[in-house]
N, C-alpha and C positions, 0 to 999 in steps of 0.2 A: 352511580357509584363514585366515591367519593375516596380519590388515590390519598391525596395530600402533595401531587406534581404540579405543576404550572401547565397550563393546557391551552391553546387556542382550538376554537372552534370551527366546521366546517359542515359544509352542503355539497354531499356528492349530487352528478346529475348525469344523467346520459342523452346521446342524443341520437339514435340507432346503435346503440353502441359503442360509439365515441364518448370516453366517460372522461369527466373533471371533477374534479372539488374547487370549488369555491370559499373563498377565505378570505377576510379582512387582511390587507396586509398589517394594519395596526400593531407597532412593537415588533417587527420581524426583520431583521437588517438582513442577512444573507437569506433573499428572497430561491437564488440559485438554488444553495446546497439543501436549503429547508423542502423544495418541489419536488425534490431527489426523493428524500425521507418520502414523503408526502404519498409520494406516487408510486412506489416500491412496493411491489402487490403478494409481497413474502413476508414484510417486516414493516410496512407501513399501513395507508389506506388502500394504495392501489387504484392505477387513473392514470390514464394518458396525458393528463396535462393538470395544472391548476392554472384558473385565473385568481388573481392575486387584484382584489377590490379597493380602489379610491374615492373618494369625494371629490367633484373637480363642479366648477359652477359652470361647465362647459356641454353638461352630458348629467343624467339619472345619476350615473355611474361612471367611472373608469377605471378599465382594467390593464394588468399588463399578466402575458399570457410564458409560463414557463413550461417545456416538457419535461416530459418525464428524467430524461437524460440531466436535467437539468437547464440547457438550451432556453434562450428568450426566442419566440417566436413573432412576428406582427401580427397575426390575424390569427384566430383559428373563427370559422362559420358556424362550426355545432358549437363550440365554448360561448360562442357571442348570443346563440340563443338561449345554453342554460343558464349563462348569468339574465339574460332576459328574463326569464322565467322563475328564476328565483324572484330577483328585483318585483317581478308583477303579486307574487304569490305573498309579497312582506306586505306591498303596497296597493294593491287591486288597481293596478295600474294594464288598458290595454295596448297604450303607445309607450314604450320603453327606449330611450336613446343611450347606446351604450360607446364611449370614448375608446378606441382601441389604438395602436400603432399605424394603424394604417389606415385612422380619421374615425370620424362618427357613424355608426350603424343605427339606422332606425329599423327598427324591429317592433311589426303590426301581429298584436292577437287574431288568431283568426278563430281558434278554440281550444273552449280546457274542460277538460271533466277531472274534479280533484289534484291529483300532483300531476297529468298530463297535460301538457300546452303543446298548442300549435301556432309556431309563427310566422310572419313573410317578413325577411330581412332583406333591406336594401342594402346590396353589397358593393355598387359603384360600378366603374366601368371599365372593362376587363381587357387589357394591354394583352393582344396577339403578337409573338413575334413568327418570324421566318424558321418555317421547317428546315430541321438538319439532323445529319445520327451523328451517334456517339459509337466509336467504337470501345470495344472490350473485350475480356479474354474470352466470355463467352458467348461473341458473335455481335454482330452490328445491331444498334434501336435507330430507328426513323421515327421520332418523334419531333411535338409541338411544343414552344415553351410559351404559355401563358403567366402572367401576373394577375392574379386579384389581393394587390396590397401585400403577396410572397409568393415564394417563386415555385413553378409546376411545369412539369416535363408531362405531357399526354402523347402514350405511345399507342396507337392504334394496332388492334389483333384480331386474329377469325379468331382466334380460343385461345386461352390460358394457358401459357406452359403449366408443366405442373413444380420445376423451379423457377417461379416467378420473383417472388422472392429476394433470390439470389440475385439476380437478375437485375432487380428496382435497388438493391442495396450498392452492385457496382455501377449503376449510371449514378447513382448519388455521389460517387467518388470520384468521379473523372474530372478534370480539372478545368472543365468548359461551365463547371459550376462551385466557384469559390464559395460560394456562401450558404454551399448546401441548395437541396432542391427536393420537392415532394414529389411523387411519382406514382401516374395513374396509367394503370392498365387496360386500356377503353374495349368492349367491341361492343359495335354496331348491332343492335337488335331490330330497329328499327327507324322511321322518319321520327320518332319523339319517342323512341326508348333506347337505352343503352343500357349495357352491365360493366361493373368496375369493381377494379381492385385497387388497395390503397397503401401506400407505403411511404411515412410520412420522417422528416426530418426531425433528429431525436426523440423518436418511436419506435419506430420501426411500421409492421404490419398494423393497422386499424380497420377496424370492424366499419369507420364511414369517415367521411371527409365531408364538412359544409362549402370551403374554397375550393377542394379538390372536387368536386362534384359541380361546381361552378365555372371550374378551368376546365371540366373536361368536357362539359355541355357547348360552352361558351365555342372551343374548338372543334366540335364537332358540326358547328351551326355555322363556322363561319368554314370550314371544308367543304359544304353544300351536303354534310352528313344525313345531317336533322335538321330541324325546325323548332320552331320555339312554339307552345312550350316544350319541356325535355322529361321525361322522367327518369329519374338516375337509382337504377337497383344495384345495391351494394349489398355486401355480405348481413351488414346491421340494419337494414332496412333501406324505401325508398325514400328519396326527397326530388322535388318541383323545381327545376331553374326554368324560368323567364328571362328570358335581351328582350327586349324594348330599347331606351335611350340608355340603360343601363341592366346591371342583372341582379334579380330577386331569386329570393330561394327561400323558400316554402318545405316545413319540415319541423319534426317532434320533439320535443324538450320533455323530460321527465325527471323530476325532483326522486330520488332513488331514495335518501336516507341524511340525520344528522348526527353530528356527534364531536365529540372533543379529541384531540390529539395531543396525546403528554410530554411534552418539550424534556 
């Protein structure tokens, strides 16, 4: 259909759930306010996030990763695999290196049937710190703060409140975390399974997390939880974290849909 508006084009993708568009940044100066629009699930495309696509002779690709709120993020883990998987699906490419804020991901096919891919992304090596709680109004977290490239609070539970929620939104607030913080609600299923919930910074609730699924394995393995490998069931499906000398995550890319968006 043929408006007569000025359009840029995009590739939604999801990856359990966790949805992006992907987008040439090409001609789009306010990258922020535009992800706003972009990702606005009333009055836009609707997506947790856009990766925002470069040319760089460093990488296949580089992106830089905006949520939904608008917010720049460093890393997101399922974003770094649908751009992978777009990228492969242009270029029948099975080794994809994709430039993010928080360094280079190389991201291995392992399989596709049609617009579904499966990849192992190497995601680097994941900075544990010292357990401590947060308090707040409503009641104390003992939680873990990991880094994989941005920042994660993993709070260990026998079961999910049922305002969880609420919950993940006030330790996001407390002031032990200036710069915001994404927040996993772990419990223990087994030596290499867990279940989790996700609550991510300028988000909110998400259906899966590829970092958050990384920090919360990664700390669960070095509490003598589990063992490697992990398998991490989330509301949007499972995905594979691996430690070794660093941590892999293995997990589904789905090219959803394309189309134009009218400036």
């Amino acid at each position: 259909m043929k408006s007569g508006s000025p359009s840029i084009g995009f590739v939604k993708a999801s990856a359990c759930g966790n949805d992006f568009l992907i987008v040439d940044s090409l001609n789009i100066s306010d990258l922020a306010g535009f992800s706003r629009r972009l990702c606005d699930r009333h009055n836009g495309v609707g997506a947790d996030g856009v990766e925002w696509t470069f040319l760089t002779p460093d990488a296949d690709l580089a992106v830089r990763l905006f949520n939904a709120d608008g917010s720049e993020a460093e890393i997101s883990g399922n974003g770094t695999r649908c751009v992978a998987a777009y990228f492969a699906s242009q270029h029948n490419q099975s080794a994809v290196r994709i430039k993010t804020a928080a360094g280079i991901k190389d991201c291995t096919l392992i399989d596709r049937s049609l617009a579904h891919f499966i990849f192992e992304t190497a995601m680097g090596v994941p900075e544990i710190g010292t357990e401590f709680t947060v308090n707040g109004s409503s009641g104390t977290f003992h939680g873990t703060p990991v880094s994989i490239g941005n920042p994660h609070f993993v709070v260990f539970t026998d079961r999910f409140p049922n305002n969880w929620q609420s919950r993940a939104a006030e330790i996001q607030r407390q002031p032990e975390f200036p710069q915001g913080v994404n927040v996993e609600f772990v419990a223990i299923r087994s030596t290499s399974e867990i279940n989790i919930h996700f609550f991510e910074r300028g988000v909110g609730e998400t259906q899966s997390s590829g970092t958050g699924s990384c920090a919360a394995a990664a700390a669960a393995i070095a509490a003598g939880l589990c063992q490697s490998p992990v398998r991490v069931h989330a509301p949007g499906g499972t995905q594979v974290v691996r430690w070794d000398q660093q941590i892999s995550l293995t997990g589904p890319a789905d090219l959803v849909c394309s189309g134009e968006f009218f400036i």
